[in-house]
C-alpha positions as CSV (number, residue, x, y, z in Angstrom):
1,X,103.3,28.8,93.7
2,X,100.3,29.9,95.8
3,X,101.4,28.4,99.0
4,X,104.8,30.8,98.4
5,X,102.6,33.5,97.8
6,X,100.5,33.0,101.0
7,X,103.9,32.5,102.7
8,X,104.6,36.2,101.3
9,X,101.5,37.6,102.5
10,X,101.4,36.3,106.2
11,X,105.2,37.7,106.1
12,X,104.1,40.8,105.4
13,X,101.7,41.1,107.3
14,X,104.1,39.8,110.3
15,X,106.5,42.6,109.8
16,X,103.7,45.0,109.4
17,X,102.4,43.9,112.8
18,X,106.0,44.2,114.3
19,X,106.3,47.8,112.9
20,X,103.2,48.6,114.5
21,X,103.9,47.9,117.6
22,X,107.7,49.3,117.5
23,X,106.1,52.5,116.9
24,X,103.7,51.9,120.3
25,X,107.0,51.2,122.1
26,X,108.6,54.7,120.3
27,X,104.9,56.5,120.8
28,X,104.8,55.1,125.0
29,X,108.8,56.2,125.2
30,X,107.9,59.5,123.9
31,X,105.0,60.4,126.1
32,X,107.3,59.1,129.1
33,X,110.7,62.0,127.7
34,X,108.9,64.0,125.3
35,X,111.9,63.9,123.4
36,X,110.7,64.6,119.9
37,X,113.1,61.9,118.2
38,X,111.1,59.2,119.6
39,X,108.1,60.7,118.2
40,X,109.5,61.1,114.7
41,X,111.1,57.0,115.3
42,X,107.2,56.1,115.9
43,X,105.8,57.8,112.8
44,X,108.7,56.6,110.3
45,X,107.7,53.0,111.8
46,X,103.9,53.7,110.9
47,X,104.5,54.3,107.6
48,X,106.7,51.2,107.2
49,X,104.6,49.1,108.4
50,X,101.9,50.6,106.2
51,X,104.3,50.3,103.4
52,X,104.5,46.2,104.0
53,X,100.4,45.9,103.5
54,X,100.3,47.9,100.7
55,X,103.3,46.0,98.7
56,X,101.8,42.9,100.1
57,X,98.8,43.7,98.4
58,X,99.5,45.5,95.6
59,X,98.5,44.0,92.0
60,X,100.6,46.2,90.3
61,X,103.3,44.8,88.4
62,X,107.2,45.7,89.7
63,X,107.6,48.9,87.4
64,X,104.2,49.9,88.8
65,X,104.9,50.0,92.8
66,X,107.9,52.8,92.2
67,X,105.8,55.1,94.0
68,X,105.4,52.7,97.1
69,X,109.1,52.2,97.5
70,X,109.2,56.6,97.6
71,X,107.0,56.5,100.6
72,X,109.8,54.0,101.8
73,X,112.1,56.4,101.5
74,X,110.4,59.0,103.3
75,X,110.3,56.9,106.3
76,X,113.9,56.6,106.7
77,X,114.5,60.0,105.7
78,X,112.3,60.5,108.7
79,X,114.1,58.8,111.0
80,X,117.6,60.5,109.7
81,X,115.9,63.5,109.9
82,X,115.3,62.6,113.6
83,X,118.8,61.8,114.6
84,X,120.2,65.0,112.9
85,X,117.7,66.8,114.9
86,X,119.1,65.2,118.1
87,X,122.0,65.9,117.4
88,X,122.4,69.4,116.3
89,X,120.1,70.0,119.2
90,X,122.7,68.2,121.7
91,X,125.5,69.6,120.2
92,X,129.2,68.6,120.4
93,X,130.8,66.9,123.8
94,X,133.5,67.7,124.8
């Protein structure tokens, strides 16, 4: 069981890498347009990728990280958030 747990934990810490630098690419995309989306995308990958170390190494029992998957759900909120905003700012094509 520990070599599956150290499996866990270098997975983790893979996608928390990869979310890291997906919000470089959003951050270097957004000082290129200064399109405000791409600023939001870069922050609501941030906190994912935060969100992977912390659940990686989190001790606390299932019931216990509730709070962990909230900050989760910010993040994608976030990145609706962002495409609402591009879109109402847009507006409809005709």
């Amino acid at each position: 069981m520990h070599g599956l747990q150290a499996a866990n934990h270098v997975m983790a810490g893979a996608m928390a890498l990869a979310c890291a630098a997906i919000g470089l690419v959003f951050l270097h995309i957004w000082r290129r347009s200064r399109d405000r989306l791409f600023a939001m995308f870069a922050v609501a990958f941030w906190i994912l990728g935060a969100n992977r170390l912390a659940l990686s190494l989190s001790t606390v029992e299932d019931e216990g990280r509730t709070y962990l998957y909230l900050v989760r759900f910010f993040a994608f909120s976030l990145i609706l958030i962002a495409i609402i905003d591009k879109n109402r700012k847009s507006g409809p094509r005709s």
